[in-house]
PLY file of the C-alpha trace (Angstrom):
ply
format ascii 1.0
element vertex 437
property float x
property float y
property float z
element edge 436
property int vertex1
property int vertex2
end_header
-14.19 -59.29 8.92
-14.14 -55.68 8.11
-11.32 -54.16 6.17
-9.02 -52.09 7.19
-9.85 -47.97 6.75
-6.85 -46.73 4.93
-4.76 -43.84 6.46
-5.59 -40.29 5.99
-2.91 -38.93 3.81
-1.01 -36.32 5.50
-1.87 -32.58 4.45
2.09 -32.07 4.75
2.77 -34.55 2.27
3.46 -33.81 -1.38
1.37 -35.32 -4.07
3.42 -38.22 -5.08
3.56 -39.07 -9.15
1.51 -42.03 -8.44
-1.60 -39.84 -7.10
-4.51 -41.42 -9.16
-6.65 -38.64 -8.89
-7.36 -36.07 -11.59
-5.13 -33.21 -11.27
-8.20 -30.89 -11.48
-9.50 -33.45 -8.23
-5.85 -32.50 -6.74
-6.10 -28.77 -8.05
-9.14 -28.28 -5.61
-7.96 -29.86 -2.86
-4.58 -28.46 -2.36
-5.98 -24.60 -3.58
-5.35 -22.51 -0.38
-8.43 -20.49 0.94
-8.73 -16.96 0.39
-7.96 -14.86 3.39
-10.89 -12.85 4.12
-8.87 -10.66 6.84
-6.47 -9.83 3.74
-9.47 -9.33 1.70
-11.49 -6.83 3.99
-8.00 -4.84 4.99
-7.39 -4.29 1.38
-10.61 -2.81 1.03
-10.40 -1.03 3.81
-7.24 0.62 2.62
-9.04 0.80 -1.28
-12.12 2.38 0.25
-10.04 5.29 1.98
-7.76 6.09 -1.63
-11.16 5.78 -3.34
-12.70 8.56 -1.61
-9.38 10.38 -1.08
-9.41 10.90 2.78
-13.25 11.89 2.55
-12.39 15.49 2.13
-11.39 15.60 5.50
-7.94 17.59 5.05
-9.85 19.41 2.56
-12.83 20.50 4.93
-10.34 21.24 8.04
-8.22 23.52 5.54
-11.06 26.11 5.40
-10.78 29.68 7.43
-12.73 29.53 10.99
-15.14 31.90 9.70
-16.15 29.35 7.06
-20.42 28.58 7.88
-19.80 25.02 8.15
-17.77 25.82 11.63
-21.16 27.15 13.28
-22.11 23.15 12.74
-18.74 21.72 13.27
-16.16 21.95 15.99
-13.20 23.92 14.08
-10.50 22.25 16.33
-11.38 18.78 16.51
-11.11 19.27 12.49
-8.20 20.07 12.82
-6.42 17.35 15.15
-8.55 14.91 12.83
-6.72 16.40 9.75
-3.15 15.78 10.76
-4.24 11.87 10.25
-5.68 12.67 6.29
-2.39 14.66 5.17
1.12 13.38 4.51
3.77 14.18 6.53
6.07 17.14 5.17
9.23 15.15 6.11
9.58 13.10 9.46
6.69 10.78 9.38
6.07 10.15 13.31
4.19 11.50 15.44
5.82 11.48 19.15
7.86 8.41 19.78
5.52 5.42 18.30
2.78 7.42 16.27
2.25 8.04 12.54
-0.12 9.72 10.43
-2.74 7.41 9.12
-2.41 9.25 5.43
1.26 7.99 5.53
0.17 4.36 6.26
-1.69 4.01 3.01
1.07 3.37 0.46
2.63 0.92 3.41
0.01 -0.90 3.88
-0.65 -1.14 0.41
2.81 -2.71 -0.41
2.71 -4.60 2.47
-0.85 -6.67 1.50
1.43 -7.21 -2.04
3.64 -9.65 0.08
0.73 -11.22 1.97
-0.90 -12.52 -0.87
1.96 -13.75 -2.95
2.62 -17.10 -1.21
-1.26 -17.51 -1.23
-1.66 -16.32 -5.42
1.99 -18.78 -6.64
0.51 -21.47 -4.27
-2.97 -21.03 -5.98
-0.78 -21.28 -9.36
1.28 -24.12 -8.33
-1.34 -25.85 -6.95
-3.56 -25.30 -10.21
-0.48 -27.25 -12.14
1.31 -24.07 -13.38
5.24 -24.72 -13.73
8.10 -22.26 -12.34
9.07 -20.80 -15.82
5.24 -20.06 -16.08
4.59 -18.74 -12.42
8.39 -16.77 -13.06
6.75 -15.72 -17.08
3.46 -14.23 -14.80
5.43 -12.67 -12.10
7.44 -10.78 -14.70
4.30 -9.80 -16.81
3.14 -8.66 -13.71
5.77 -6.62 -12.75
5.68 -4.80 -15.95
2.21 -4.05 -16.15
2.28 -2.18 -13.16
5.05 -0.44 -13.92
3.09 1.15 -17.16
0.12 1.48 -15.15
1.59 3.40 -13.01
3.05 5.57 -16.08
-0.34 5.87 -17.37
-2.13 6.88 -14.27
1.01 9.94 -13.78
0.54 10.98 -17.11
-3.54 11.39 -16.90
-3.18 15.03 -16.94
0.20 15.29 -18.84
0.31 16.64 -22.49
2.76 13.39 -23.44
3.68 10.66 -21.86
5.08 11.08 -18.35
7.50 8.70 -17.91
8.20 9.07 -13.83
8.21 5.96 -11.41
7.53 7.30 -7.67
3.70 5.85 -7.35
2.50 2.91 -5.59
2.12 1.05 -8.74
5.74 1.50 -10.27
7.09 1.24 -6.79
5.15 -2.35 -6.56
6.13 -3.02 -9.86
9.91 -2.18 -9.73
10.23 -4.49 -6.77
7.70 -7.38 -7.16
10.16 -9.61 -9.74
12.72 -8.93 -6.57
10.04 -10.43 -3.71
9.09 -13.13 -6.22
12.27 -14.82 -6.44
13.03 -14.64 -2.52
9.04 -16.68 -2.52
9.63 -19.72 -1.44
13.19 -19.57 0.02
14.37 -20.28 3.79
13.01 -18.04 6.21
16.88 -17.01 7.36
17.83 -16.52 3.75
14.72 -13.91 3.02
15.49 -12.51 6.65
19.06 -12.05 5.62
18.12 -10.25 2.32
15.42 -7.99 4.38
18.79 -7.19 6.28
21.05 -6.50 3.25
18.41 -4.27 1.91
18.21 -2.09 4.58
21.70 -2.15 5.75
23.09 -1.21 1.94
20.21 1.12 1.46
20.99 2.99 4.53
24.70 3.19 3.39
24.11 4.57 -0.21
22.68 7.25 1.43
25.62 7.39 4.21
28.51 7.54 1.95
26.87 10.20 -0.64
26.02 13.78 1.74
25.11 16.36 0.08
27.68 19.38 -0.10
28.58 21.88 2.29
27.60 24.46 0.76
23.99 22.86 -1.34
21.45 25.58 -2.08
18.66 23.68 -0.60
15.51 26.48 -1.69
16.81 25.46 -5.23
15.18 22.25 -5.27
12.40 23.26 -3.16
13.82 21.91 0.41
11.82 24.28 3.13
14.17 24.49 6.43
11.73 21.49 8.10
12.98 18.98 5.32
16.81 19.58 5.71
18.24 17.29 7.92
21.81 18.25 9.72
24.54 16.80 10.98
24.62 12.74 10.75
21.30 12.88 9.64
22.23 15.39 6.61
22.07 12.56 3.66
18.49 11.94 4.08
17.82 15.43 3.07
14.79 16.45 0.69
16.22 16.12 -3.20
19.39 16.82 -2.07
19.68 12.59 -1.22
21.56 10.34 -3.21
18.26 8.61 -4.52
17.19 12.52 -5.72
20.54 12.66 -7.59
19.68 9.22 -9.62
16.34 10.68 -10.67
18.38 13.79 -11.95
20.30 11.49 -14.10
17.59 8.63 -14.50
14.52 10.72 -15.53
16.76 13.01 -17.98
17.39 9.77 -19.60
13.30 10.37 -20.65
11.48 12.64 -23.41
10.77 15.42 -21.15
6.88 16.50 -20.28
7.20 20.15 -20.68
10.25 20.46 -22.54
12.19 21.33 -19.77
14.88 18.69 -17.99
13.79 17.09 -14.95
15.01 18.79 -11.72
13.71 17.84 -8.95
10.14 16.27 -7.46
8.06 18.44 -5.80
7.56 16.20 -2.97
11.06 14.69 -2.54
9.30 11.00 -3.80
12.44 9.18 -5.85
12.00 5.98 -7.52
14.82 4.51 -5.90
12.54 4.36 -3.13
11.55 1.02 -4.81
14.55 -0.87 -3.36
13.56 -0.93 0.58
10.10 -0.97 -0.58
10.85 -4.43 -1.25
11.44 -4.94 2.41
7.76 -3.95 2.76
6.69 -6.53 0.96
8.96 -9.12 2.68
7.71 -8.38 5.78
4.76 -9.16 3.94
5.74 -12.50 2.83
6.74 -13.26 6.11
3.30 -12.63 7.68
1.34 -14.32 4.67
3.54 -17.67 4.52
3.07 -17.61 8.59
-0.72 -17.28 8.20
-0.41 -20.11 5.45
1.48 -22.11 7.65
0.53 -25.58 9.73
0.67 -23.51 13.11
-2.26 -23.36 15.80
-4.70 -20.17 15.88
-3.45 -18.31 18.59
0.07 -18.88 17.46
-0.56 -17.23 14.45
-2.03 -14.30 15.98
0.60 -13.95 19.02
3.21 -14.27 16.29
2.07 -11.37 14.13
1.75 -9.05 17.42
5.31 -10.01 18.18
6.57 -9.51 14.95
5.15 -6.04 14.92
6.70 -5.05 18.21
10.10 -6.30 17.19
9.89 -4.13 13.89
8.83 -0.78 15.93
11.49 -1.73 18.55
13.89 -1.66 15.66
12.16 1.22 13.75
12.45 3.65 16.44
16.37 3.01 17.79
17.02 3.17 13.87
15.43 6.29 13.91
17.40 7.80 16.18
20.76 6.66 15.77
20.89 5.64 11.42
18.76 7.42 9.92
15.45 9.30 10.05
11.56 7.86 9.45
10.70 9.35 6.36
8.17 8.07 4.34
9.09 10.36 1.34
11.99 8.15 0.50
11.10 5.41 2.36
14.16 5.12 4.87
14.94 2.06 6.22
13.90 2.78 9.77
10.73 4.00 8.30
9.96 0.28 6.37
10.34 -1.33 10.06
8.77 1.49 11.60
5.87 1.51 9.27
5.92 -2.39 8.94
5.16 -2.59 12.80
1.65 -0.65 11.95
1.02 -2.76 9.04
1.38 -6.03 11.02
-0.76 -5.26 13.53
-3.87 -3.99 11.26
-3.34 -7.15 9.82
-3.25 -9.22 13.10
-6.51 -7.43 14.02
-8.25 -7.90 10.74
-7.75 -11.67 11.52
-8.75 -11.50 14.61
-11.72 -9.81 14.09
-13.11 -11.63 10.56
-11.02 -15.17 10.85
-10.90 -15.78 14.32
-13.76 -14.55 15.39
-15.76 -14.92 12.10
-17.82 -11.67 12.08
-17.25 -11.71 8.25
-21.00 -10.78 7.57
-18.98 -6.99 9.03
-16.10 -7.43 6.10
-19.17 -8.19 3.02
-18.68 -3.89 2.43
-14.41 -4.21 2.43
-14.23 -7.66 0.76
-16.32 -6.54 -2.16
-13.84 -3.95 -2.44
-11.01 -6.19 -1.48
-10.84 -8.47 -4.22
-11.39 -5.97 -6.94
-8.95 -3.64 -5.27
-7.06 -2.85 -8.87
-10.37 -1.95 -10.49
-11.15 0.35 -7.12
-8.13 1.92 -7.18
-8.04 2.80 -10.99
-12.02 4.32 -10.19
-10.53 6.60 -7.73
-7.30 7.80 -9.71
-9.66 8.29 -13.11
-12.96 8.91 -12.17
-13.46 10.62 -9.28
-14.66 14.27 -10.97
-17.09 12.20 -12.93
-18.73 10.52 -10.12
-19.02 13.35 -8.32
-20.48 15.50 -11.15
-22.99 12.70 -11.98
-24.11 12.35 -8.07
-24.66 16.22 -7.91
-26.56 16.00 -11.61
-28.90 14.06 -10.38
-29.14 14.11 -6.21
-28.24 17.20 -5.84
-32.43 18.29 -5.21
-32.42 15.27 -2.32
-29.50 16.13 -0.62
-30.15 20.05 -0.23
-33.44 18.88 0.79
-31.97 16.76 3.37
-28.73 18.70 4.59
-30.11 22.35 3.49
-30.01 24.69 0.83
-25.81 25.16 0.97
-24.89 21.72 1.50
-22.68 21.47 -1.94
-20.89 24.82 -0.98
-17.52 24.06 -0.40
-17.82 25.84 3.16
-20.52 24.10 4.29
-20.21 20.43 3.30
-19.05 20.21 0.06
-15.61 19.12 0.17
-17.20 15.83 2.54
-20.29 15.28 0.00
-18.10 14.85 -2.87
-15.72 12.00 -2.60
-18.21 10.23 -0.46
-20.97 10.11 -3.08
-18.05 9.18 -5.50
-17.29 6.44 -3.21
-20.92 5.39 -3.15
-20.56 4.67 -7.32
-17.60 3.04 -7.20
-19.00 1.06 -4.37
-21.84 0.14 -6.60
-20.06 -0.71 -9.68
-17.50 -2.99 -7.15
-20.34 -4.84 -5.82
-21.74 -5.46 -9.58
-18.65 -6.59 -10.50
-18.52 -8.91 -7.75
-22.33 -10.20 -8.52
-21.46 -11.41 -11.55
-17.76 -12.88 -10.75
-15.59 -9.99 -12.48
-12.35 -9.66 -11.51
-9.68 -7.67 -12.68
-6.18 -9.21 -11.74
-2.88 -9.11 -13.40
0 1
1 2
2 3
3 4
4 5
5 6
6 7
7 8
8 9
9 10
10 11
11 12
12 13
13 14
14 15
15 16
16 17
17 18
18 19
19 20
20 21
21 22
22 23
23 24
24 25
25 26
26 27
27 28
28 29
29 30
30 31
31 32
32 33
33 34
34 35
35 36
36 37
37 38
38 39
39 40
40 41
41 42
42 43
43 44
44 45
45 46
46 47
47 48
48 49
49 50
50 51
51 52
52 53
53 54
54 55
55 56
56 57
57 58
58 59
59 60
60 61
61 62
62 63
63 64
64 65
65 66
66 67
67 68
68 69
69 70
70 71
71 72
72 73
73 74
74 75
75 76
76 77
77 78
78 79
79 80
80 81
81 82
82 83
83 84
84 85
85 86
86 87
87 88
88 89
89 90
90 91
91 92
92 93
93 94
94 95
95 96
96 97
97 98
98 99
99 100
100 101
101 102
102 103
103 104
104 105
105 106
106 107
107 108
108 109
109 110
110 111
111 112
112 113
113 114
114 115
115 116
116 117
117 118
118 119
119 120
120 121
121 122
122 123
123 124
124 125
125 126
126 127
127 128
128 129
129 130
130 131
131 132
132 133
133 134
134 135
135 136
136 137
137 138
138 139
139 140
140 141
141 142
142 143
143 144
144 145
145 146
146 147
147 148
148 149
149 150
150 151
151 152
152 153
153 154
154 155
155 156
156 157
157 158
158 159
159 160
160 161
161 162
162 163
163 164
164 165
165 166
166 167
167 168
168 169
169 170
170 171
171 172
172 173
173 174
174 175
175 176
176 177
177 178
178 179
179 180
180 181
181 182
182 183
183 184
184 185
185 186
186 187
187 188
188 189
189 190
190 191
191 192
192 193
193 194
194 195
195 196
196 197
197 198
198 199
199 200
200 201
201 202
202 203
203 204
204 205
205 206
206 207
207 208
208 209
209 210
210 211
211 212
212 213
213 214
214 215
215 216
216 217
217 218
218 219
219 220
220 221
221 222
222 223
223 224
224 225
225 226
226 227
227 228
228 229
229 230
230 231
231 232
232 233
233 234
234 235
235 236
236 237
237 238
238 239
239 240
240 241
241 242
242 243
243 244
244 245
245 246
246 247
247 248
248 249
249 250
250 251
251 252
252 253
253 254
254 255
255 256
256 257
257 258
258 259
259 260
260 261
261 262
262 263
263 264
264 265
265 266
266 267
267 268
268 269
269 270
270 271
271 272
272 273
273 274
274 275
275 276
276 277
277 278
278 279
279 280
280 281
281 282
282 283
283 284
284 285
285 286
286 287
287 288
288 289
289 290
290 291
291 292
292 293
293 294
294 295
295 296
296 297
297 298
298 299
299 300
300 301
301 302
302 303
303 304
304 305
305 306
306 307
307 308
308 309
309 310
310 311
311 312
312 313
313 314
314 315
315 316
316 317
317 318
318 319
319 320
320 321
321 322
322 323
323 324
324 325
325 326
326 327
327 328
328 329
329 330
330 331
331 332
332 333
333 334
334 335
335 336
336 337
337 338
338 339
339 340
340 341
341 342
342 343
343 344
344 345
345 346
346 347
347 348
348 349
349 350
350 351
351 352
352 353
353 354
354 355
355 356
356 357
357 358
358 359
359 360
360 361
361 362
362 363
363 364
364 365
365 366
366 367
367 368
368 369
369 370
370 371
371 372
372 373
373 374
374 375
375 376
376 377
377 378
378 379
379 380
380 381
381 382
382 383
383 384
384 385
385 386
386 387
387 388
388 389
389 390
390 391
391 392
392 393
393 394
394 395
395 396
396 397
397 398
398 399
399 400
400 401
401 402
402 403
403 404
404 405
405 406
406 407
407 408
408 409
409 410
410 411
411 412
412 413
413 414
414 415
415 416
416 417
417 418
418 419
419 420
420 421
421 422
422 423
423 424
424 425
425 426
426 427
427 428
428 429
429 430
430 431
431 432
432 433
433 434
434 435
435 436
């Protein structure tokens, strides 16, 4: 008589303290996969800050009767631009369309979220306690933060201590989206709500006078909002009034006081920026989840047309979609775009498994901080290197004006600087070197 097989233990079913397996054995087993769609869109999104936009706005900025218009078409240029430039103010185009330039930063945040229930499950599952995975989260936090600090004061004579880039806006918030990992979906959905809601009345209950000399703080009449609209005003905004007082607070970088930032960016902006990153969370724990294929996939296409539903009425009746200060309408409105790469990256490399197409992005992808650091630090060396030694093959190639910044310079540059960082990415990931925090 043959025994009995035992039963399959159920994937849902916590390891029990009488498991007799190793707990590297268990480690292994219960480690969650990487998501190559999350890898190749964060390369993706890597690639295009690593080559800054490919010159594009750059190229389409020069006069018609520039030489390299006799080659290109001058208009086309030109509609292509609007997609490689940020938005003065209002970041929409029409009703539902955005400038791809303004979806970077977005999209960056958002792939933050994604990956956290993946990276603390990875943790947990590698034996790591919650005062550790909470110790990480906060060293995390932190080091971005200073990162950030560094990378704004590259070009500064002392320190520079501001806090409006993507890496002190991650790290200001992350601490925040860590301790909602984890929790009821209702409970993070309620404090996405609460975020948004309070955010949007800060603003509400602090206008800006009657009688503010917008042109002081460099407000042009196309950033000045009016009537119920009025609070979300360039630096004349309740989170531009915090800076005033925060960044004062600071040894100053010219010895002067801090008045106002040139582009309206405050680092309050980190508090709904953390609704980013939930929406995040919600689309990585889904995709992490026990649910079928196409349930996955219609879910995240839902999701994003709920959020642009909700984007756009908020746009015109709370407050405006400005990705300056990241508004509230603008982190649904943006979030809708976000979700929906992110459904079609799975689509396309986990559904349908093309992932020999997402080798280029996830190379990139899982060494995004290294890419990223590349392209803030050493893109004017790359470039200078490229045209030290190339410069013979490309002329050859393209003709004798092809590094002239009105013929093709301004597109040669980043994207031979792109090629090196490429290079060194794909080194990296030959030989298994990756820089996390």
């Amino acid at each position: 008589m043959s025994r009995p097989r035992p039963a399959a233990a159920s994937s849902s079913t916590p390891t029990s303290s009488v498991d007799a397996r190793p707990r590297a054995v268990r480690a292994v087993a219960e480690r969650p996969k990487r998501l190559v769609s999350l890898d190749a869109y964060r390369g993706f999104v890597m690639i295009m800050l690593a080559a800054a936009g490919f010159g594009i706005a750059k190229l389409a900025g020069l006069p018609r009767a520039a030489p390299v218009w006799n080659v290109f078409d001058f208009d086309v240029w030109q509609q292509l631009a609007v997609h490689f430039e940020h938005s003065k103010w209002i970041s929409t185009l029409g009703v539902f369309g955005v400038p791809f330039w303004d979806m970077i930063q977005p999209a960056f945040m958002f792939m933050v979220g994604v990956a956290m229930p993946y990276s603390y499950a990875r943790r947990a599952a590698d034996g790591q306690g919650p005062v550790r995975r909470f110790a990480h989260a906060a060293w995390r936090a932190i080091i971005l933060v200073l990162l950030g600090v560094f990378l704004s004061s590259n070009w500064s004579p002392r320190t520079n201590w501001t806090f409006a880039n993507v890496l002190c806006q991650i790290g200001l918030g992350y601490l925040f989206v860590y301790l909602l990992l984890g929790r009821r979906f209702w409970i993070q959905l309620v404090a996405l709500a609460v975020i948004l809601v309070g955010y949007w009345g800060l603003f509400f209950a602090f206008p800006p006078p009657a009688n503010f000399n917008y042109a002081k703080v460099g407000a042009a009449p196309d950033t000045v909002m009016t009537g119920r609209f009025a609070p979300w005003s360039k630096n004349s905004n309740v989170a531009a009034r915090a800076d005033k007082w925060l960044l004062d607070q600071f040894p100053p970088v010219d010895g002067k006081p801090f008045e106002f930032n040139k582009g309206g960016y405050a680092t309050l902006n980190f508090v709904p920026s953390i609704g980013t990153m939930l929406l995040g969370v919600f689309c990585g724990t889904l995709l992490r989840g026990k649910f079928r294929w196409w349930e996955k996939l219609l879910t995240l296409v839902l999701a994003g047309v709920v959020c642009m539903e909700l984007g756009v009425l908020a746009g015109q009746y709370a407050c405006p979609i400005v990705k300056r200060i990241w508004t509230p309408s603008w982190v649904l409105f943006s979030g809708a775009w976000a979700i929906w790469a992110l459904a079609l990256f799975y689509l396309v490399f986990d559904l349908c498994r093309l992932r020999w197409l997402a080798i280029p992005l996830t190379i990139v992808g899982m060494n995004s901080l290294a890419m990223y650091m590349m392209g803030q630090l050493l893109r004017p060396w790359a470039m200078k290197t490229v045209h030290t030694h190339f410069a013979g093959l490309i002329q050859y190639a393209l003709g004798p004006n092809a590094w002239a910044d009105n013929m093709y310079g301004y597109l040669i540059g980043p994207i031979s600087a792109l090629v090196v960082f490429w290079l060194i990415a794909f080194w990296m990931y030959r030989h298994k070197f990756f820089i996390r925090v």
